[in-house]
C-alpha positions as CSV (number, residue, x, y, z in Angstrom):
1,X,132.7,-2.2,238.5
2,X,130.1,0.1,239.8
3,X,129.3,2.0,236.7
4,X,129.2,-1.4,234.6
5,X,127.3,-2.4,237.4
6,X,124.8,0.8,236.6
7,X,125.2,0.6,233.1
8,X,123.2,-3.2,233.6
9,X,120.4,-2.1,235.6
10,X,120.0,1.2,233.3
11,X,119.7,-1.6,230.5
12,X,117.1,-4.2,232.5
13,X,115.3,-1.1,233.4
14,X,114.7,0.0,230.0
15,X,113.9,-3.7,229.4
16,X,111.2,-4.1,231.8
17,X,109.9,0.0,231.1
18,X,109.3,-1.8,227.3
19,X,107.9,-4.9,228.1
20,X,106.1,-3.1,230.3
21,X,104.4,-1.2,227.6
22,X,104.2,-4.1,224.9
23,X,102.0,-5.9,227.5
24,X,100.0,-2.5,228.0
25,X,99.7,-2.3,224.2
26,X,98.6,-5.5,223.7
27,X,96.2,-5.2,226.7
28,X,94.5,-1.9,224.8
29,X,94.9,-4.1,221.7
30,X,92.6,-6.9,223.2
31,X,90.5,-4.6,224.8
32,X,89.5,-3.4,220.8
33,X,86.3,-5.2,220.6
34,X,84.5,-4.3,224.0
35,X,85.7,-0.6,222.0
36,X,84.1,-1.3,218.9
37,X,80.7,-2.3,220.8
38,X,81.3,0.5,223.6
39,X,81.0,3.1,219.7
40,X,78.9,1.5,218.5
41,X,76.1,1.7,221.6
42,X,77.1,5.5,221.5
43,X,77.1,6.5,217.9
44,X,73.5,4.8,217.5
45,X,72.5,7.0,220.0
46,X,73.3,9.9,216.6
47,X,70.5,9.9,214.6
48,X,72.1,8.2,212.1
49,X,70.5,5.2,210.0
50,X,71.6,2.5,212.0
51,X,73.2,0.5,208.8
52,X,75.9,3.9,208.5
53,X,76.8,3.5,212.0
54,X,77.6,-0.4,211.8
55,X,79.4,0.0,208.3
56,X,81.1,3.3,210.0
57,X,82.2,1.3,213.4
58,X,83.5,-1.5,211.1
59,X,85.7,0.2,209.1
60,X,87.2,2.2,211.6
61,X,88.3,-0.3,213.9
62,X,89.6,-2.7,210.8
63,X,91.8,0.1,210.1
64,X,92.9,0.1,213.1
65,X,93.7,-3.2,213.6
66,X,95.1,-2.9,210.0
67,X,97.9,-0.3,211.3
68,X,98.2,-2.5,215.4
69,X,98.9,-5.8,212.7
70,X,96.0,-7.6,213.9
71,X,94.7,-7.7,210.5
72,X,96.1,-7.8,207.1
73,X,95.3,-5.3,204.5
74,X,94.3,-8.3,202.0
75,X,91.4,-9.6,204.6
76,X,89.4,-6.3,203.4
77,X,88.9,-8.8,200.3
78,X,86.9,-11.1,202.2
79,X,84.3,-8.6,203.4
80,X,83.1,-8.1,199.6
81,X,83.3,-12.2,199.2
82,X,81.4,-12.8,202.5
83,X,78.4,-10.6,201.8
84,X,78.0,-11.6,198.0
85,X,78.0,-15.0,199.3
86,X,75.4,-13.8,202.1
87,X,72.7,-12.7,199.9
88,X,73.4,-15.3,197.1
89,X,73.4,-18.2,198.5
90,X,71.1,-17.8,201.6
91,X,67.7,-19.0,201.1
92,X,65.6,-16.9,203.3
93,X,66.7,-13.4,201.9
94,X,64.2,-13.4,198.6
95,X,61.4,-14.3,200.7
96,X,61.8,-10.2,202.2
97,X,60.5,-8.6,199.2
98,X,57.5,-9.9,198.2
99,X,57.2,-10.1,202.5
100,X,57.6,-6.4,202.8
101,X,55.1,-5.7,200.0
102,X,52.4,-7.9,201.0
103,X,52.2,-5.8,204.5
104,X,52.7,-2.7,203.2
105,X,50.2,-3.3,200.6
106,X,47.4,-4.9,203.0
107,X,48.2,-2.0,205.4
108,X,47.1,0.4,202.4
109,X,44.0,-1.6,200.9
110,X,41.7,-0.4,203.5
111,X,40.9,-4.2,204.3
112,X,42.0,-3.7,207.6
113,X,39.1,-0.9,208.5
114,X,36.4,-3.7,206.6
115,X,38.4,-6.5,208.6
116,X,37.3,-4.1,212.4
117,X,34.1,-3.1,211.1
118,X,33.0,-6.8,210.9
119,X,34.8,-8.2,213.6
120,X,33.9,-5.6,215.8
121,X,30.4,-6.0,214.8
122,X,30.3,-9.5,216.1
123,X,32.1,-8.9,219.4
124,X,30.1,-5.8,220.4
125,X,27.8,-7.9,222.8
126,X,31.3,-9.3,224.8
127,X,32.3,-7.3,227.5
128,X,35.5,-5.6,225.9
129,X,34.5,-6.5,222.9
130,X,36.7,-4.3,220.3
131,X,39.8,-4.1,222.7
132,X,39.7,-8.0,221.9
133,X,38.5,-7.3,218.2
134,X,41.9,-5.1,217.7
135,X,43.7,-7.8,219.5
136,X,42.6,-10.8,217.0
137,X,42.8,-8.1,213.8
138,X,46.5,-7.5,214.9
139,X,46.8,-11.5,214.5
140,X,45.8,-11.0,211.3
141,X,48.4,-7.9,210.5
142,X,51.2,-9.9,211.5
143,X,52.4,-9.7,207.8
144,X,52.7,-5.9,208.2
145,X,54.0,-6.7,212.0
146,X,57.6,-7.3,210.4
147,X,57.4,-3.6,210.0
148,X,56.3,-3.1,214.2
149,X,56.0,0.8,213.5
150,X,53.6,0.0,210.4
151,X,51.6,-2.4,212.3
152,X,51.4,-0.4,215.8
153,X,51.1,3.2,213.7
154,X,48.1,1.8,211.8
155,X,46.0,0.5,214.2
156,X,46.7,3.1,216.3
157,X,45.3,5.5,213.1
158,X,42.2,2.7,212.9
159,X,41.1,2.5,216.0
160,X,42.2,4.5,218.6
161,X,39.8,7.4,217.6
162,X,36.7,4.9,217.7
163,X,38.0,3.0,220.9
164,X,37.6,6.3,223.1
165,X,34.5,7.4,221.8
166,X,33.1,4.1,222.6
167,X,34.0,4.8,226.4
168,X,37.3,3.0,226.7
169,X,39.8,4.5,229.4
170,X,42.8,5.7,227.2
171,X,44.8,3.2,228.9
172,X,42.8,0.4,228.1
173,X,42.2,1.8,224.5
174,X,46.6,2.3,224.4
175,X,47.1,-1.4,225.7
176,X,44.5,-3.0,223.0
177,X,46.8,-1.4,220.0
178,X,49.5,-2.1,221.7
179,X,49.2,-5.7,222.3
180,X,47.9,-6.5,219.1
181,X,50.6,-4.6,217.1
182,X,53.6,-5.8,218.9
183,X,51.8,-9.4,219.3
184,X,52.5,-10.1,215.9
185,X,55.9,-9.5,215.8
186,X,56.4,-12.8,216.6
187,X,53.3,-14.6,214.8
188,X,53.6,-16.7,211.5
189,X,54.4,-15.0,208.6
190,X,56.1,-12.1,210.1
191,X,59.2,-11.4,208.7
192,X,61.1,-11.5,211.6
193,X,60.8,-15.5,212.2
194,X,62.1,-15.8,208.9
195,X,65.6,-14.2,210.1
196,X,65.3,-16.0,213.5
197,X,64.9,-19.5,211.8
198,X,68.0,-18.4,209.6
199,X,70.4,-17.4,212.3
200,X,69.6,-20.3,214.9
201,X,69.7,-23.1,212.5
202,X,66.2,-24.3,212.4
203,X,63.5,-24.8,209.3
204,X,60.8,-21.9,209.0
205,X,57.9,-24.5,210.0
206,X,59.8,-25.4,212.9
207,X,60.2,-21.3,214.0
208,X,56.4,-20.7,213.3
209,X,55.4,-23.6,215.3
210,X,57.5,-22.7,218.6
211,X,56.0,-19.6,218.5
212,X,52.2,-20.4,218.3
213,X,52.3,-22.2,221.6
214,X,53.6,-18.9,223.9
215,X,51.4,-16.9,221.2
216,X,48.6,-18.5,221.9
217,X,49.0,-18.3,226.1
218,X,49.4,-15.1,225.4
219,X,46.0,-14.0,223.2
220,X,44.0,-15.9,226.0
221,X,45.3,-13.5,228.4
222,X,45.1,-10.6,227.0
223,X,41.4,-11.1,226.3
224,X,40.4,-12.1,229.5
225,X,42.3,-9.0,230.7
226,X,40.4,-6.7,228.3
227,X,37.0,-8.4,228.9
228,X,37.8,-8.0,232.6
229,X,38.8,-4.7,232.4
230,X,36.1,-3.4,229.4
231,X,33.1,-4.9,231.1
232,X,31.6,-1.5,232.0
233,X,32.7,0.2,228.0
234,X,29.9,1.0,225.4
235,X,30.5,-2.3,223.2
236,X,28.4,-1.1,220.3
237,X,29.9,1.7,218.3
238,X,33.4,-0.1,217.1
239,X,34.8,1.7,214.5
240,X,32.3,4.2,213.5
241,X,31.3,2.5,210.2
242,X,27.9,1.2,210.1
243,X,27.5,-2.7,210.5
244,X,28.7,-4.9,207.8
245,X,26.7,-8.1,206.7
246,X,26.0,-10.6,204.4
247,X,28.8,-11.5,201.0
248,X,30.6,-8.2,202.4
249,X,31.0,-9.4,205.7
250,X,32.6,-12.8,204.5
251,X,34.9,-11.1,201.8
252,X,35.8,-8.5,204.4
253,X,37.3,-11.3,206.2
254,X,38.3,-14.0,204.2
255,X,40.5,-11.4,202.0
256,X,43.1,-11.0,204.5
257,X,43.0,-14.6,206.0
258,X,43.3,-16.2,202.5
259,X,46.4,-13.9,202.2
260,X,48.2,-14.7,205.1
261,X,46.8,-18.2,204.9
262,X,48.4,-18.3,200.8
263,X,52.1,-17.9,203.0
264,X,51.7,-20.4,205.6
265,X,50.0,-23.5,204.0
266,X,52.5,-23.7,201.3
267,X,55.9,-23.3,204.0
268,X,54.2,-25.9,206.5
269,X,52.7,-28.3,203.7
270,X,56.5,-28.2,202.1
271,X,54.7,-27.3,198.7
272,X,56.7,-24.1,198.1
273,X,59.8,-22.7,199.5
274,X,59.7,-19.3,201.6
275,X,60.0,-16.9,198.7
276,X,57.4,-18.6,196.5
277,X,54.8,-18.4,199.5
278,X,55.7,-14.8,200.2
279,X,55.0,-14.2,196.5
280,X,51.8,-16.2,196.6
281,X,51.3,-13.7,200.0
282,X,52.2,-10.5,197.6
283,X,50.1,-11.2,195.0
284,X,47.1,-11.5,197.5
285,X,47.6,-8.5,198.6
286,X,47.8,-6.6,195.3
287,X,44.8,-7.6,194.6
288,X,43.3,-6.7,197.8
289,X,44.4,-3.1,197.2
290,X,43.3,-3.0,193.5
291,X,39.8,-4.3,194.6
292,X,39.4,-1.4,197.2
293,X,41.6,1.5,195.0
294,X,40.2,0.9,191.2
295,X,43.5,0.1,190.1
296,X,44.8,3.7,191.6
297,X,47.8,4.0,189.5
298,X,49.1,7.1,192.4
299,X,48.5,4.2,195.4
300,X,50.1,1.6,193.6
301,X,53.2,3.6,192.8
302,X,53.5,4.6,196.5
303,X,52.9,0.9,197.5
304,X,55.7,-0.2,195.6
305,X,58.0,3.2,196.1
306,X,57.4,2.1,200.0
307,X,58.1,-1.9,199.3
308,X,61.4,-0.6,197.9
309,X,62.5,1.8,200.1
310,X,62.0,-0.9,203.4
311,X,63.5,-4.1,201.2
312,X,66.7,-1.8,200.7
313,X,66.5,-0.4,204.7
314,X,66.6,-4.1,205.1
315,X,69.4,-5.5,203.0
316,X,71.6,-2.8,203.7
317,X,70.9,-3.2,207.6
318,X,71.9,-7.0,206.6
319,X,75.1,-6.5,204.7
320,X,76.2,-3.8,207.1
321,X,75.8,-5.9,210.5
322,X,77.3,-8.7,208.2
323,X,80.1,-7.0,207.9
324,X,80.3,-5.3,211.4
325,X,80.5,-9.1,213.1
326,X,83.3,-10.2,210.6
327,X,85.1,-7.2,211.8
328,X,84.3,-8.2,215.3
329,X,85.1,-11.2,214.7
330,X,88.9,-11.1,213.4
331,X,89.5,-9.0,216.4
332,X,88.5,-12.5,217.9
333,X,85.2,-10.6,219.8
334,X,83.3,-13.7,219.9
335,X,86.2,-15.5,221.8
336,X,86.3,-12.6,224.2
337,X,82.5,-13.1,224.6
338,X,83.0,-16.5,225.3
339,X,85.8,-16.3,227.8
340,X,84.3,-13.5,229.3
341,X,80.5,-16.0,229.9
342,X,83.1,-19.1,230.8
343,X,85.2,-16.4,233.7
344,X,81.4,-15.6,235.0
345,X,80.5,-19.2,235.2
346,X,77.1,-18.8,235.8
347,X,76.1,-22.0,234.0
348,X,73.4,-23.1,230.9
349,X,70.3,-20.8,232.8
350,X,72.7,-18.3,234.1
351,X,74.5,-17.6,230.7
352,X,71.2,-17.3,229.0
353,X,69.4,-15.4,231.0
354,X,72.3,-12.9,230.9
355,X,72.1,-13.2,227.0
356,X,68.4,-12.8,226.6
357,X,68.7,-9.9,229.2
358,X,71.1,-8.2,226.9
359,X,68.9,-8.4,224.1
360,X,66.3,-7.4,226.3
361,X,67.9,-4.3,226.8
362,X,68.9,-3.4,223.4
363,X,64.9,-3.5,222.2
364,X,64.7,-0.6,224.2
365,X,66.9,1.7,221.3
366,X,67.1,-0.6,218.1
367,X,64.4,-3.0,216.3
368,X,64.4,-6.3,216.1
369,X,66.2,-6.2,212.7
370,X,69.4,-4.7,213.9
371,X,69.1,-6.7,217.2
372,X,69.0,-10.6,215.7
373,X,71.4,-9.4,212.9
374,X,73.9,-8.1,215.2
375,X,73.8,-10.7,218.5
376,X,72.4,-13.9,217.3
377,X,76.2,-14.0,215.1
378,X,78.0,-13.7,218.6
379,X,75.7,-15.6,220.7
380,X,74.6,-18.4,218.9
381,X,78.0,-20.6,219.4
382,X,77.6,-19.8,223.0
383,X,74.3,-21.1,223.3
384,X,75.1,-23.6,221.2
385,X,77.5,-25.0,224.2
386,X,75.2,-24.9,226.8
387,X,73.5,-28.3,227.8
388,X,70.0,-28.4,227.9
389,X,69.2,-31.6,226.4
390,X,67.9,-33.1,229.6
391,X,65.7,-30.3,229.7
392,X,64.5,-29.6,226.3
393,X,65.7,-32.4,224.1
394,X,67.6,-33.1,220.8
395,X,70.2,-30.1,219.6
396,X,66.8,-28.6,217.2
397,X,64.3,-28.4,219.8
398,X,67.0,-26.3,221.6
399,X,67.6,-24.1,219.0
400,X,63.9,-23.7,218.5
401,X,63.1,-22.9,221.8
402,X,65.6,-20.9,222.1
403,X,64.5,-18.8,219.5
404,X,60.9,-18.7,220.6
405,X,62.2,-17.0,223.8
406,X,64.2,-14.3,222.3
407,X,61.1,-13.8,220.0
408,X,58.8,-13.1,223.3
409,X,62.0,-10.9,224.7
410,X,61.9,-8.6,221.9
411,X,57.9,-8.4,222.1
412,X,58.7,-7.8,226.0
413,X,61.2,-5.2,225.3
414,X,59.4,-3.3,222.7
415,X,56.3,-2.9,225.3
416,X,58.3,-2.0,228.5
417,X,58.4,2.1,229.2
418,X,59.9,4.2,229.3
419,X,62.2,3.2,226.5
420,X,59.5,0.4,224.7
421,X,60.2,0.5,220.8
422,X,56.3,0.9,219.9
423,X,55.2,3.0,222.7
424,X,56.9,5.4,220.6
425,X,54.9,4.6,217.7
426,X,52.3,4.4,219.4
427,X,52.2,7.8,221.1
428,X,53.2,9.3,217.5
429,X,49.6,8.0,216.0
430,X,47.7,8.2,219.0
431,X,45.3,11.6,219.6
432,X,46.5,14.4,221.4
433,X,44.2,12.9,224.8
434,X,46.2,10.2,224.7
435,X,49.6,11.2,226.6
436,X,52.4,9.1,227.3
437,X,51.7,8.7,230.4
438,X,48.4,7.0,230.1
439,X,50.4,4.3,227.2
440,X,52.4,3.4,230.1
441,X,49.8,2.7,232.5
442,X,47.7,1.2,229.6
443,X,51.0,-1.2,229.2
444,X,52.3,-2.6,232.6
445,X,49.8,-5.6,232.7
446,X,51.0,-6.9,229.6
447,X,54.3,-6.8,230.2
448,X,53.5,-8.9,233.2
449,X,51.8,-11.1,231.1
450,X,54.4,-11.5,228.7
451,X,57.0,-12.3,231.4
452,X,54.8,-15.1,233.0
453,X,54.3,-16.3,229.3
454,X,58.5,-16.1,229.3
455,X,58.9,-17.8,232.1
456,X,56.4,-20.1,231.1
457,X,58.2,-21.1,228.2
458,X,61.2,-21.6,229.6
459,X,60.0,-23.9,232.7
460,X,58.1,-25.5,230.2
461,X,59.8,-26.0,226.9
462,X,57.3,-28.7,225.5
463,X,55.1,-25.2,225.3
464,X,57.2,-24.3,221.7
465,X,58.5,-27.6,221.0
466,X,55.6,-29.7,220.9
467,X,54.4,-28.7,217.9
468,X,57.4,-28.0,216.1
469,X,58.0,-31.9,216.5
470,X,54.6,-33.1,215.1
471,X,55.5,-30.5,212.7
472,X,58.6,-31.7,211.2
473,X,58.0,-35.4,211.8
């Protein structure tokens, strides 16, 4: 009796020792998503192109859900299936092309440096007058502000040189290209509203309106900040070319606001859809740069090699993050994202602020591209659950707003040392008497300025959803 006695607990042990580690597996195998992000914050840390590392991360962990039976082999079928019906059937996609070459080509017609030269001609009696001057021309670039390393690199290259030698501290003359270039990240046409309309549910018109509102708060702080603080800098000297007047003048400006105005007339007048306008924006542009190049066959060439090589940067970021969050996805990530929001219970202004924190965070190492591609998927049905009707209004005005406030997070982010995206950019174009250190000082007041705009924005939601609703009325 004994030994059968023995024999039973020798059995229940080895029946508790294996259920023991069946709930251990499946307690690594749930834990697989919080993996796949853990790699993928590490590997993009690599050097890699950021698209390699999604696809990478992706296939390695479906395999290995493949072998742990989480997925079937035959759902590998699907990934091909999803992103042919991504790019096919998504209405916002062709608009990126003719997008990307209008901004590269403005950025290489030289309209920009006739754009300064007359605008900073006008301004040089105001107190800070071409700090402001590359402030309002960046409003202008926002086309080429899609691109934030195009947009901050060249006016860095445009006007840095001319901003010192006019007597500008090198903070002062950092924070002017700063502001401007990373201001129009999030300013109608930019490319990046196109995606953030796209991925929170919401028309284009409604997107560019929600963002003029914060925009606009904005620009009227930072010039009375740079008139404040250039009051005592030689105004006259702006770019170092001599004065432009008359028919010159008024081409030099109407050039590039009849290009960016050729996007957003037709999108908020409902003439043409998004592609059309961006090829309306395109062709503008060409013939911007064929009016100041002769019809340079070498420029035109590199214009388009460069249109090319960002479009494909771009679709192939899109397909890969596509397919990283179906991955993620399967492994039911965006459940465990949800539970894991629902466990904190911090309620509708806790959960968001955590959510725009994290993407707050991740401008630090990644542009905007990889960042709305990648967490807007996940997030979306979680904001989506939140109630802030009372406070906001009908289910769109939410979705608008909330996209307006991720769009002043990533400007936030991108402008924050030490890790701010276009600091980097910045301090690659800048002079050599322009350290880092002087970028960041330059800096910190507009990042305060762009959190009280933030915060503004969120107290105050009728700040980017008033015009969005006279707008799609």
């Amino acid at each position: 009796m004994p030994r059968r006695l023995r024999r039973v607990a020798k059995q229940a042990a080895r029946l508790e020792a294996g259920a023991d580690c069946a709930r251990a597996n499946r307690f690594v195998i749930e834990l697989l998503p919080l993996w796949m992000v853990a790699s993928l914050m590490l590997l993009l840390f690599s050097g890699y192109p950021v698209a390699f590392v999604l696809i990478a991360v992706a296939m390695v962990f479906a395999a290995i859900a493949i072998v742990v039976g989480e997925m079937p082999v035959a759902m590998l079928q699907m990934i091909q299936m999803r992103v042919y019906s991504l790019v096919a059937d998504n209405l916002i996609f062709p608009a990126v092309p003719p997008l990307v070459l209008m901004g590269v080509a403005l950025s290489r017609s030289g309209a920009i440096r006739e754009l300064l030269a007359v605008v900073a001609d006008r301004f040089r009696v105001v107190p800070g007058g071409m700090a402001i001057t590359v402030l309002l021309v960046g409003i202008l670039l926002a086309p080429t502000a899609g691109l934030l390393g195009a947009a901050v690199g060249t006016l860095a290259l445009a006007t840095l040189p001319s901003l010192l030698e006019s007597g500008y501290r090198p903070s002062l003359a950092a924070a002017s290209v700063a502001a401007a270039g990373t201001l129009g990240v999030g300013l109608p046409p930019a490319v990046m509203l196109f995606f953030l309309a796209d991925l929170v549910g919401a028309p284009i018109v409604g997107m560019f309106g929600a963002v003029l509102g914060p925009a606009a708060l904005l620009v009227v702080l930072y010039i009375a900040y740079f008139a404040w603080q250039g009051r005592h800098s030689l105004a006259g000297r702006a770019t170092g070319s001599p004065a432009v007047g008359g028919w010159s003048a008024v081409s030099a400006v109407l050039g590039p606001v009849a290009v960016v105005a050729s996007v957003l007339i037709p999108i908020a007048t409902g003439w043409a859809t998004p592609s059309q306008s961006g090829t309306f924006g395109a062709l503008g542009a060409l013939v911007l740069l064929i009016r100041s190049t002769g019809f340079d066959r070498t420029v035109i060439r590199e214009t388009l090699l460069e249109t090319a090589y960002v479009t494909a940067m771009v679709f192939m970021v899109i397909i890969a993050a596509n397919v990283f969050s179906f991955v993620f996805r399967v492994l039911e990530g965006d459940q465990m994202v949800a539970r894991f929001i629902e466990h904190i219970g911090a309620g509708p202004w806790g959960t968001l602020a955590l959510i725009l924190g994290l993407i707050f965070v991740l401008g630090f190492f990644i542009d905007w591209l990889e960042i709305v591609l990648i967490t807007l998927p996940i997030f979306m049905p979680v904001i989506a659950g939140l109630d802030f009707g009372s406070h906001v209004g009908s289910p769109l005005m939410v979705k608008l707003w909330v996209g307006a406030a991720i769009a002043m997070v990533l400007q936030t982010s991108f402008l924050t040392p030490p890790f701010g995206f276009a600091l980097f950019f910045l301090r690659g174009a800048a002079p050599d008497q322009l350290p880092i250190g002087q970028i960041y000082r330059g800096v910190a007041p507009l990042v305060a300025f762009q959190l009280l705009a933030l915060m503004l924005l969120l107290a105050v939601p009728s700040l980017g959803t008033y015009l969005p609703g006279k707008l799609i009325d």
